[in-house]
C-alpha positions in Angstrom: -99.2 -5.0 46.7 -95.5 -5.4 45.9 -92.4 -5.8 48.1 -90.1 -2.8 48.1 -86.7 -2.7 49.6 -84.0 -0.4 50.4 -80.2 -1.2 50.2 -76.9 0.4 50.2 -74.5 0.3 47.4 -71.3 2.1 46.9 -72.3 4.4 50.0 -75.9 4.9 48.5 -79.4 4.5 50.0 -81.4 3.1 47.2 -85.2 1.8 47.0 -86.3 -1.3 44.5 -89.2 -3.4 43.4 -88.6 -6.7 44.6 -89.3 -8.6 41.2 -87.6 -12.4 43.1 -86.7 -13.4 45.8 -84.3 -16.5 46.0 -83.5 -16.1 49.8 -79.9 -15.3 49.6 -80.1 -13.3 46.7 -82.9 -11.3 45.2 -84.1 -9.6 41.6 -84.9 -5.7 42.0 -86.2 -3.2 39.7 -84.9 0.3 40.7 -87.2 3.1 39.8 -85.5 4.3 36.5 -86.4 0.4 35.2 -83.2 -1.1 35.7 -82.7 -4.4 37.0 -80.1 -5.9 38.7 -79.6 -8.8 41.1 -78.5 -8.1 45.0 -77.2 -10.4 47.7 -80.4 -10.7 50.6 -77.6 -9.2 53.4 -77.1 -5.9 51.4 -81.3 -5.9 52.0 -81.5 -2.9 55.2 -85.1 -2.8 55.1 -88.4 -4.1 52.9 -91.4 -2.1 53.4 -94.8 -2.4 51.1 -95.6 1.7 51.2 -94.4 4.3 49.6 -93.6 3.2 46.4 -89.7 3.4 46.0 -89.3 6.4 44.0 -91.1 8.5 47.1 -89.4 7.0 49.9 -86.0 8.6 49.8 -87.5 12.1 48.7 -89.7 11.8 52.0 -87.4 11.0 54.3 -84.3 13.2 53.6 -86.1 16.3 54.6 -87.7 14.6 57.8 -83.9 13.6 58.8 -82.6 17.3 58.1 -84.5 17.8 61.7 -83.4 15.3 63.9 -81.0 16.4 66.4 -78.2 14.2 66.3 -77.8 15.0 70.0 -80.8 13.3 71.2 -80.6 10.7 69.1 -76.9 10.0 70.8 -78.9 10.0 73.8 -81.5 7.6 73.2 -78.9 5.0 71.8 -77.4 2.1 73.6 -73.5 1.8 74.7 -73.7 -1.2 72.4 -74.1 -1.7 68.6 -77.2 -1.2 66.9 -79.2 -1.0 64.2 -81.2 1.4 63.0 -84.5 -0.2 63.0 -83.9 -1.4 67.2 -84.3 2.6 68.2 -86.8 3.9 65.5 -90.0 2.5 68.1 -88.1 4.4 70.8 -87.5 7.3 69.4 -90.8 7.6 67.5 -93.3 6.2 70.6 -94.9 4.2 67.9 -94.5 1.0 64.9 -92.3 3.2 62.6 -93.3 3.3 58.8 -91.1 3.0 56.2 -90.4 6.8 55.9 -89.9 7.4 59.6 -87.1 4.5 59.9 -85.6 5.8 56.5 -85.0 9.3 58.2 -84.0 7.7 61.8 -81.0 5.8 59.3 -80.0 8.9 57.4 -79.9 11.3 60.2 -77.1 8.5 61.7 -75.7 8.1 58.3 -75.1 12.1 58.5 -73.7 12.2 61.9 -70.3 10.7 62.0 -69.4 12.6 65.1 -72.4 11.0 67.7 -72.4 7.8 65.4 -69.7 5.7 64.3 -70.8 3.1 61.4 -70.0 -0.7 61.9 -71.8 -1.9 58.7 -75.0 -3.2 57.3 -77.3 -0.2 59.0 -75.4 -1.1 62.3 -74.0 1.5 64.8 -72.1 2.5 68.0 -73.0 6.1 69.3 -69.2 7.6 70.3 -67.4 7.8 73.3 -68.5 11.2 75.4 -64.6 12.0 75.3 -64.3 11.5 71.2 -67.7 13.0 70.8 -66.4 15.9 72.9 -62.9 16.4 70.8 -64.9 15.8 67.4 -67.1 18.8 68.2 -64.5 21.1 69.2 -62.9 20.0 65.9 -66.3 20.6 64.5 -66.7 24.4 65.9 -63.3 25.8 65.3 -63.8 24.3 61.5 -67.2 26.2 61.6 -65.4 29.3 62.8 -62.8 29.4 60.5 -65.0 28.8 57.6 -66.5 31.9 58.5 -63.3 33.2 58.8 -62.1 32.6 55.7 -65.6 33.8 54.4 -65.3 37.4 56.1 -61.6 37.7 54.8 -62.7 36.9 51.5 -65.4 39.2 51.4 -63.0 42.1 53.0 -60.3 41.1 50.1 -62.8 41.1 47.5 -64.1 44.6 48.5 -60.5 46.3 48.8 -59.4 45.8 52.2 -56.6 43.8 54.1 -58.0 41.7 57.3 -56.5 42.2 60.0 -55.2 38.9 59.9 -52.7 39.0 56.7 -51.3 42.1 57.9 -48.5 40.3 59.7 -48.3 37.8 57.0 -47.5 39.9 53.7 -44.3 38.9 53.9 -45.3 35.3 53.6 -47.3 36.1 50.8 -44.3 37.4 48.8 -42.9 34.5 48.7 -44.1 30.9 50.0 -47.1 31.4 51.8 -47.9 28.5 54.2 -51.4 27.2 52.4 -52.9 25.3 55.1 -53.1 29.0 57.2 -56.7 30.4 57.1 -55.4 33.5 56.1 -53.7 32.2 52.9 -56.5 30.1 51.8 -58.8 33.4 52.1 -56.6 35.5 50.0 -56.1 32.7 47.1 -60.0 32.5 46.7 -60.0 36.1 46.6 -57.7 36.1 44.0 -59.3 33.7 42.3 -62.5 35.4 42.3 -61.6 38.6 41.3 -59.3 37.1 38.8 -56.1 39.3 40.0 -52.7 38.7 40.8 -51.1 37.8 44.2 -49.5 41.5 43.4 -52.1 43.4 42.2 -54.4 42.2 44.6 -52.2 43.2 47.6 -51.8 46.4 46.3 -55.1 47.2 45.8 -55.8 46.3 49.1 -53.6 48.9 50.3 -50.8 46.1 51.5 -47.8 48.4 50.0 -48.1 51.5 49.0 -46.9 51.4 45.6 -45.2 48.6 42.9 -41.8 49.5 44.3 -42.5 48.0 47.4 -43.9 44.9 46.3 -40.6 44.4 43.7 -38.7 45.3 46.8 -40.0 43.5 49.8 -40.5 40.2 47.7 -37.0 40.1 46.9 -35.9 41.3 50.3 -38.2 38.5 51.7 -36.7 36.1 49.4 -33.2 36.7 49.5 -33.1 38.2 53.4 -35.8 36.6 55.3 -34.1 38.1 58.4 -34.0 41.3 57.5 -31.6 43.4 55.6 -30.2 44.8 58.5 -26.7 43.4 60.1 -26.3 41.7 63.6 -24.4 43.2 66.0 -20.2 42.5 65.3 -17.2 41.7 67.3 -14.3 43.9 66.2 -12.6 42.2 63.4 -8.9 40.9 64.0 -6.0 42.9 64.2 -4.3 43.3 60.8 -0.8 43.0 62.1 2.2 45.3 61.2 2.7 45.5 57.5 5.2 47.5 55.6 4.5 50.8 54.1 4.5 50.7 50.0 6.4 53.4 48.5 3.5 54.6 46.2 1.0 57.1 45.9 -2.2 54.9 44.7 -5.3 56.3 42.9 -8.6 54.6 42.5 -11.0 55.2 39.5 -14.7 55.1 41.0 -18.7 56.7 40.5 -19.5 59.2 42.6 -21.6 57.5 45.1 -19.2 53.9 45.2 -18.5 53.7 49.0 -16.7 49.8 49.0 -13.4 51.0 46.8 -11.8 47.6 46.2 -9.0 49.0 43.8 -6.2 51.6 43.0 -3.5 51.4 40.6 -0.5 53.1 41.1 2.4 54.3 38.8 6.1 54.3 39.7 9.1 55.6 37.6 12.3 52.9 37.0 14.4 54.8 35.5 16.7 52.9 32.9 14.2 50.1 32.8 10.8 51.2 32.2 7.4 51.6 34.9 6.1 49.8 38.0 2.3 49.9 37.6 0.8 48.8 40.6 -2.4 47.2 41.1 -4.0 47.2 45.1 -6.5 45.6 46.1 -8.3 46.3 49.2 -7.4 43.6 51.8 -10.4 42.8 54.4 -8.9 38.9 54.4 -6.7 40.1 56.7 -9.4 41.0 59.1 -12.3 38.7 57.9 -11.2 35.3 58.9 -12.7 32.3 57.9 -15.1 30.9 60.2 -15.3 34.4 62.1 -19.1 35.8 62.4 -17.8 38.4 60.0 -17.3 35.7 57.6 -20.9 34.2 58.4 -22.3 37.6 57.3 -20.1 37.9 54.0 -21.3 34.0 53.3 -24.8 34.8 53.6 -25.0 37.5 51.6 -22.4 36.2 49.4 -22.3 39.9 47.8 -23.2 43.4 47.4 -27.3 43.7 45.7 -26.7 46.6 43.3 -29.9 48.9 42.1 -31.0 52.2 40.8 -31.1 54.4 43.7 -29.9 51.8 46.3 -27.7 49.2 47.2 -27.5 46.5 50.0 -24.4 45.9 50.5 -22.4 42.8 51.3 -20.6 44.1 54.7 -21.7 46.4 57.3 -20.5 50.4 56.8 -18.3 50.3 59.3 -16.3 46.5 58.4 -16.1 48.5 54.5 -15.0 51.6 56.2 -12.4 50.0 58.0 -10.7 48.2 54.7 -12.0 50.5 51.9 -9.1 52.3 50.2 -10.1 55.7 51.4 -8.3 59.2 50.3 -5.8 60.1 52.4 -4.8 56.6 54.3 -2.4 53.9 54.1 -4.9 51.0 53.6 -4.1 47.6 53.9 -4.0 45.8 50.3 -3.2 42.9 48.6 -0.6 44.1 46.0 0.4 43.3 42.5 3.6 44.9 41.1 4.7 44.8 37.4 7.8 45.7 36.0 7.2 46.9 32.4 9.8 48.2 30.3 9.4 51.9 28.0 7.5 50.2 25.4 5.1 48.3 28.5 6.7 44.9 27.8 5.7 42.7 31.2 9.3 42.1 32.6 8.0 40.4 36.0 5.7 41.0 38.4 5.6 40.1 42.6 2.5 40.5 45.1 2.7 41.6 47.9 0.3 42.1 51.4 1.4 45.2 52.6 -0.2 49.2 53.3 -1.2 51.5 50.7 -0.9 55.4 50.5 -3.9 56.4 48.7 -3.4 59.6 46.9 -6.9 60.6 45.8 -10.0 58.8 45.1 -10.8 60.1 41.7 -14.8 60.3 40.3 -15.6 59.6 37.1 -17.6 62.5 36.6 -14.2 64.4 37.3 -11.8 62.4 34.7 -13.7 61.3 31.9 -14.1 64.1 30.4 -10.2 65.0 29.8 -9.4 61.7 28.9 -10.0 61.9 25.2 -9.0 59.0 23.4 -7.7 61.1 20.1 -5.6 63.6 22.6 -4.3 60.6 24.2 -2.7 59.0 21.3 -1.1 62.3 20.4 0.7 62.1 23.4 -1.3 64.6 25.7 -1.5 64.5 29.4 -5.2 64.9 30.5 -5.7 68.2 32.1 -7.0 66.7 35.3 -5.6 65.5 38.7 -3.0 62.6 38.4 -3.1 63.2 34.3 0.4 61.7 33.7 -0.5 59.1 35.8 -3.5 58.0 34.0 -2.3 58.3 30.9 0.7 56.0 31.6 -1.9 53.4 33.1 -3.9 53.8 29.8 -1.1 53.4 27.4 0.1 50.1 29.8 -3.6 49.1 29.4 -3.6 49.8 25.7 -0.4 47.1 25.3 -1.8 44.2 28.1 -5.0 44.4 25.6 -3.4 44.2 22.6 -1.3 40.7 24.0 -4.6 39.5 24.9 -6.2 40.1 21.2 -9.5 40.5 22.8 -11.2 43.8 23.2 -12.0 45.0 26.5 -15.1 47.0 25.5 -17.5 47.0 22.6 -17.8 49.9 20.5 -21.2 51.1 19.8 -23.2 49.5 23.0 -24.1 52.4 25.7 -24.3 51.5 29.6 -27.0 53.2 31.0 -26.9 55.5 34.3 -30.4 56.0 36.6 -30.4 59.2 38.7 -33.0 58.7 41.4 -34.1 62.0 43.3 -36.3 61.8 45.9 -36.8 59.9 49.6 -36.5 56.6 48.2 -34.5 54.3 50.9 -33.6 55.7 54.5 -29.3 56.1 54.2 -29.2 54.4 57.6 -31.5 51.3 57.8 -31.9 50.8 54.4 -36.6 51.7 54.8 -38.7 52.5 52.0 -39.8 55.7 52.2 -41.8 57.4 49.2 -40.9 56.0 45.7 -44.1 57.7 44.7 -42.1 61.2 45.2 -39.2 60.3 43.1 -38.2 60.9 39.7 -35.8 59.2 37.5 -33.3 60.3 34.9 -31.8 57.8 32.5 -28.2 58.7 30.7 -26.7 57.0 28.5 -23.0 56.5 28.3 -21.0 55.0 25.4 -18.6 51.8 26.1 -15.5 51.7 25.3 -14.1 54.7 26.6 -10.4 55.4 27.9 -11.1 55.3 31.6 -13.2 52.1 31.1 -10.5 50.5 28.9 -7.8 51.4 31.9 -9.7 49.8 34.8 -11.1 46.7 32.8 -7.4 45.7 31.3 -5.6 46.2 34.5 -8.3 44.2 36.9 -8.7 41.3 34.3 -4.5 41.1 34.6 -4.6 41.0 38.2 -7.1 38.4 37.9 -5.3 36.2 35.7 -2.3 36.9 37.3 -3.2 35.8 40.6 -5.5 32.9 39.3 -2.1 31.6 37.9 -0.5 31.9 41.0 -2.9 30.3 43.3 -2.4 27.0 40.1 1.2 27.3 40.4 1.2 26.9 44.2 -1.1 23.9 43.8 -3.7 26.6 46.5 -7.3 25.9 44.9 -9.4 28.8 44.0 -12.6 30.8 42.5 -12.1 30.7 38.9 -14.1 32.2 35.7 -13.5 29.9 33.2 -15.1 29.7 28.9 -14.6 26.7 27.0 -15.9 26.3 23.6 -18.6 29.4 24.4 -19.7 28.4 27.9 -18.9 30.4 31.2 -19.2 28.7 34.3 -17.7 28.7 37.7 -15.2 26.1 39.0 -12.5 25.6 41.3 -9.6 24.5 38.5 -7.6 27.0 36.4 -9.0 26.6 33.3 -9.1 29.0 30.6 -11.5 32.0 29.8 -10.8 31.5 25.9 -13.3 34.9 25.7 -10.9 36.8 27.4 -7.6 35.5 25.7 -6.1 34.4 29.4 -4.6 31.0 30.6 -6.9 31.1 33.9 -9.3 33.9 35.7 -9.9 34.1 39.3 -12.0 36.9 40.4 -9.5 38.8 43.1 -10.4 42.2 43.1 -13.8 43.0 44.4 -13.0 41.4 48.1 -15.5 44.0 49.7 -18.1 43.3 47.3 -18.0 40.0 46.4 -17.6 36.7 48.4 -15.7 34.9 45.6 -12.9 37.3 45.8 -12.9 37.2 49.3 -12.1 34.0 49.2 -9.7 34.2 46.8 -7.8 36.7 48.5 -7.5 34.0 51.6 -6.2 32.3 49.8 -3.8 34.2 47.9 -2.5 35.3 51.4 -1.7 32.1 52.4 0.1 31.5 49.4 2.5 34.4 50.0 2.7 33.9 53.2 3.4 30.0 52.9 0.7 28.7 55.5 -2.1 26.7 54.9 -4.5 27.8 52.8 -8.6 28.0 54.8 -9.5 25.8 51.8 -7.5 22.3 50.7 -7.6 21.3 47.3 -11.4 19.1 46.6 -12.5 21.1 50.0 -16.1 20.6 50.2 -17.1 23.5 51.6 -15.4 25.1 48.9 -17.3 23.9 46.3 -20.2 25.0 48.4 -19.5 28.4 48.9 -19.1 28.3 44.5 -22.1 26.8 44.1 -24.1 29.3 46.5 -22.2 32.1 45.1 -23.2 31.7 41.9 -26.6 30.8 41.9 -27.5 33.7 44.4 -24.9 36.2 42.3 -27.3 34.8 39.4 -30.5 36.1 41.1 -28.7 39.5 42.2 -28.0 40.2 38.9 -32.1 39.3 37.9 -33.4 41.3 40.7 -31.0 44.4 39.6 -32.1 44.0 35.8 -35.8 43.9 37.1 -35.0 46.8 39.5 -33.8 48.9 36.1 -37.2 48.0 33.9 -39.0 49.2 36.8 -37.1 52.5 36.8 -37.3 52.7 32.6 -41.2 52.5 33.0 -41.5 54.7 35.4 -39.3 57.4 33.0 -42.1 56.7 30.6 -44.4 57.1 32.7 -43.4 60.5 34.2 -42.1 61.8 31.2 -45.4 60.7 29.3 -43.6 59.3 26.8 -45.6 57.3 24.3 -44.4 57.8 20.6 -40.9 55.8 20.2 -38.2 54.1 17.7 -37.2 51.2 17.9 -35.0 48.3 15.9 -36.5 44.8 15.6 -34.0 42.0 17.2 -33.6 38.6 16.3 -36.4 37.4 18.4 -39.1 39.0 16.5 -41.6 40.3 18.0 -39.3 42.5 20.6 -38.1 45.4 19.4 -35.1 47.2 21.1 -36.4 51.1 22.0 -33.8 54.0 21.1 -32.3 55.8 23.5 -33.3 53.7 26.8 -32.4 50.3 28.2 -35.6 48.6 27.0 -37.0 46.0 24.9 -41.1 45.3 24.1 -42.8 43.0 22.4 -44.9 44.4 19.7 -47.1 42.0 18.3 -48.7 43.6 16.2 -45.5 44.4 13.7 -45.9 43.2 9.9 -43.1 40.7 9.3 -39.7 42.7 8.8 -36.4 41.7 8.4 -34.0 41.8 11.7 -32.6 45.5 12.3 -35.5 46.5 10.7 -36.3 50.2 12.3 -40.5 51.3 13.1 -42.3 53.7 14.6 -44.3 52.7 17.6 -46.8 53.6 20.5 -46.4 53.1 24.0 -49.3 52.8 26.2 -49.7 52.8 30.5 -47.0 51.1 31.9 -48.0 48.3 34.4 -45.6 48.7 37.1 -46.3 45.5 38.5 -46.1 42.8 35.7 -42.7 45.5 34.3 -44.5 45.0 30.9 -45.8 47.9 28.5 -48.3 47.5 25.7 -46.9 48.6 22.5 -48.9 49.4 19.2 -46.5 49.1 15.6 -47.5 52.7 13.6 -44.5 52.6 10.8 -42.0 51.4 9.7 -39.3 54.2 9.1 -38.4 55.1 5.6 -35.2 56.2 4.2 -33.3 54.5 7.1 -30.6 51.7 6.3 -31.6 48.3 8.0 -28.7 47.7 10.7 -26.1 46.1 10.2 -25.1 42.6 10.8 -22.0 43.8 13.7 -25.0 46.4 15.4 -27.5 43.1 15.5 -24.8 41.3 17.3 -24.5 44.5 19.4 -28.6 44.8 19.5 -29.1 40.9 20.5 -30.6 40.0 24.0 -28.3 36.7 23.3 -24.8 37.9 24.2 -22.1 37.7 22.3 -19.4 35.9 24.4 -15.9 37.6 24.2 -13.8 39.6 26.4 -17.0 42.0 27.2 -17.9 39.2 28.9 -16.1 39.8 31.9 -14.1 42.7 31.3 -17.6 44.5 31.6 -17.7 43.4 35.1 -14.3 45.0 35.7 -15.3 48.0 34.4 -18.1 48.1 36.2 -16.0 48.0 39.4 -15.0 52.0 38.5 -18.9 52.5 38.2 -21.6 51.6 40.5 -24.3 49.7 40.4 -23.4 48.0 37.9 -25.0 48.8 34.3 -27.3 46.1 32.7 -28.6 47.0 29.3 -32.1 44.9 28.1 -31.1 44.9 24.7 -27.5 42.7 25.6 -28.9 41.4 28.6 -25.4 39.5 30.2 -26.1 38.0 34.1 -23.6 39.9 36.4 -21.0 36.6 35.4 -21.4 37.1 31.6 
């Protein structure tokens, strides 16, 4: 009868024919008719019966019921092997089998038996053996767990356990949590998003609060709420202006940064006057009223809601409100008849405010054709706006840049319903809201007045801050690229030596430190930040990457809302122009661009026909279907595919849309010319 033996290689039981035997080294044949030569010490056990191929087979099953316990029992405190307990434990001269299983059963226990080599062990000590099986149980437990949670998942229902960690799973779930790894399998087995997933599960109600509370979580991982403020500092006695301001604002705007003001010199011309509300004064650096404004870093504007940059009552305290003499940071230009800039002065002083005129109550008698045949709009303050916009019409024209760009339309969402609680800012039924979607053409007078006069102001006072060597926020384009930086440079886009955003100081934590600094610099004391101040370029960098991700979230926040217009309007049948990154195709008459890959292969400004299916308000996305392409309609023109292009085109729309937007709130972001909030 042959010699058989079983060794171990690469952490493998195997069983050979012994084909030579050299003493320290030996020739073996394993089953499958390989040979191969092994040392004698990597030998654990020869045995005559059962023929290799049988003896593993035999004894795995006979070692699945050994209890590891017992054997810990019957072990010495001192190394062993394998083959010293197998009498013991069996009450008899093992075979080959029997010793197999009494090695494999140690083999499997790691916990009772630690290895030391060669079929040689040490059963553990009772205190590790202890600790190893508590490990042992609670990773039994949570495997079960994680089973149960999956299984809930899978069927359509949140476990207990993620409900406090939704949140978490908006944004950067911790992934060695139970919890977490439970939802990712479910996920992965049903083959859904983290999104749709949770909503199926009933984790938010609707897609509103999942597009919500991920940014929220995000952006605000505190909460959106504000933390309980000292009273800011005491403004100080300033002199009274002798003007009677107006500010140009939506309906709903609340944090009134600006008003202009218009004063007679006879002999000599016009003072305009530009104010700008002053919460520097009472915001100092360093204050906890600065730590909130450097968080937030600035207002989050959206379609039915906004969270703002301030608490109500700090914006009530500063914002230029009807009927008060507000604190402001002034700028005074002496123009002559023909609005020739003869000099200018700032000033920090108070500031009557006359009226704080709506949009929805001006525009509509400031018609540009009555305008330039002299007429004063029939509305409150007419001559005064019409002087403003015949001062803006000349500070445009110096520039040589346009302040608006004909044919583009901004786009205004109405949202009726309970959509966010007035006071704390809560969800409450999106579901129950609909939307309305107006368009409204660029360009206009009203938009032309406020964008001219705040992109002076801000050049104006960017200059000053270089002059008096007082670093600042600045806006600058060189050879087609915007970027922030902390050196006058010029905004070639908007035809201006230097551009430092001053006049937003409630909404915007740029301006606000701007306007620090501009106060120092009339008032000849230190400026908060030194010239190559660190924290300076800090504050830049944060602003602008988190101004960058406002802006997303708001664009995303206005998708959402255009779906859901198609979806309660059940619009499905559409127009649309083909843009220069074919597929997408710009729809008429709404803010939106789809994809439409199944369009022949038409020439940009092409116009089609096209079908609209369900909206998934989840992914923002729409399925579209090509049907025709429209005959008898011109292909547009190369100036409206500049104006249709998701690219934008940078020139003074570039930030004197931002200005403009200051007179209407939230600000406007058409897909088709899809600008950040910067550009």
């Amino acid at each position: 009868m042959s010699d058989y033996a079983l060794f171990e290689e690469s952490g493998t039981f195997r069983a050979a024919t012994i084909q030579a035997d050299q003493n320290t080294t030996l020739q073996v044949e394993l089953p499958g008719g390989k040979r191969q030569k092994l040392k004698a010490a990597q030998v654990l056990l020869r045995f005559k019966t059962p023929a290799p191929a049988q003896l593993l087979p035999a004894a795995e099953p006979m070692a699945a019921d050994m209890d590891p316990a017992f054997l810990w029992e019957c072990a010495p405190e001192t190394d062993f092997g394998f083959t010293d307990i197998a009498a013991d434990y069996f009450g008899h001269s093992p075979s080959a089998i029997e010793s197999t299983a009494l090695l494999l059963a140690m083999q499997n226990a790691p916990l009772y038996f630690h290895r030391r080599g060669k079929g040689m062990f040490r059963r553990a000590p009772p205190e590790i053996l202890k600790a190893a099986l508590a490990g042992a149980e609670k990773k039994r437990l949570q495997a079960e767990a994680i089973e149960r949670m999956v299984a809930q998942l899978v069927a359509g229902s949140l476990p207990t356990e993620l409900i406090d960690q939704v949140d978490a799973l908006l944004v950067q779930p911790d992934r060695n949590r139970p919890e977490i790894k439970a939802f990712e399998v479910a996920c992965a087995q049903t083959k859904e998003s983290p999104a749709a997933l949770l909503l199926r599960c009933g984790a938010f109600p609707d897609a509103y609060h999942w597009h919500f509370r991920r940014f929220a979580a995000e952006r605000f991982p505190k909460g959106i709420g504000f933390p309980e403020l000292p009273e800011p500092a005491a403004v100080g006695d300033l002199p009274l202006a002798d003007v009677q301001a107006v500010s140009i604002d939506d309906a709903t705007t609340t944090e009134i940064d600006d008003a202009l003001s218009v004063t007679r010199l006879p002999g000599i011309g016009w003072r305009i006057g530009v104010h700008i509300a002053a919460p520097g004064l009472g915001i100092l650096p360093g204050s906890a009223h600065d730590a909130v404004a450097r968080a937030r870093l600035s207002t989050v504007y959206m379609p039915g809601h906004k969270i703002t940059m301030l608490p109500d009552d700090l914006v009530a305290r500063f914002t230029l409100a009807e009927g008060k003499a507000c604190p402001a940071l002034s700028l005074y230009l002496n123009v002559s008849d023909d609005f020739e800039i003869l000099s200018h002065e700032s000033r920090v002083e108070r500031v009557p405010i006359a009226a704080n005129l709506r949009l929805h109550e001006i525009e509509p008698h400031m018609d540009i054709d009555r305008l330039n045949a002299g007429d004063i709009p029939d509305c409150a303050h007419g001559d005064t706006l019409r002087t403003l916009w015949r001062f803006a019409g000349a500070c445009a024209g110096r520039r040589g840049k346009p302040s608006a760009q004909a044919g583009l339309h901004d786009y205004h969402y109405q949202i009726d319903g309970p959509l966010h609680d007035k006071t704390s800012g809560a969800i409450l039924d999106p579901a129950a809201c609909r939307v309305h979607i107006e368009a409204r053409k660029r360009g206009s007078p009203v938009d032309m007045l406020v964008a001219e006069l705040m992109i002076l102001a801000n050049a104006t006072w960017g200059q000053l801050l270089a002059d008096k060597g007082v670093p600042g926020l600045y806006r600058g384009q060189v050879a087609g690229k915007v970027r922030m930086t902390t050196s006058a440079i010029p905004h070639e886009g908007l035809g201006v030596a230097c551009y430092a955003w001053s006049t937003s100081p409630l909404r915007r934590y740029s301006d606000l430190i701007n306007q620090w600094q501009l106060i120092a610099a009339l008032s000849d004391k230190p400026a908060p930040f030194a010239p190559r101040s660190a924290e300076l370029f800090a504050a830049m960098r944060d602003f602008d990457l988190t101004y960058a991700g406002y802006a997303d979230f708001q664009r995303r926040m206005e998708r959402y809302w255009c779906l859901r217009w198609l979806q309660q309007t059940g619009t499905e049948q559409v127009e649309g122009t083909v843009m220069r990154n074919a597929p997408n195709v710009r729809v008429d008459g709404l803010p939106l661009v789809v994809q439409v890959p199944s369009a022949p292969d038409l020439p940009v400004g092409s116009r089609m026909s096209l079908t609209l299916g369900a909206p998934d308000l989840l992914e923002l996305s729409v399925h579209s279907r090509f049907e025709n392409v429209l005959a008898g309609v011109e292909i547009a023109t190369e100036d409206d595919l500049e104006l249709l292009d998701e690219v934008p085109v940078e020139d003074a729309l570039a930030e004197a849309e931002e200005e403009q937007a200051e007179a209407s709130e939230p600000r406007p972001a058409p897909e088709a010319h899809a600008p950040d909030q910067a550009e």
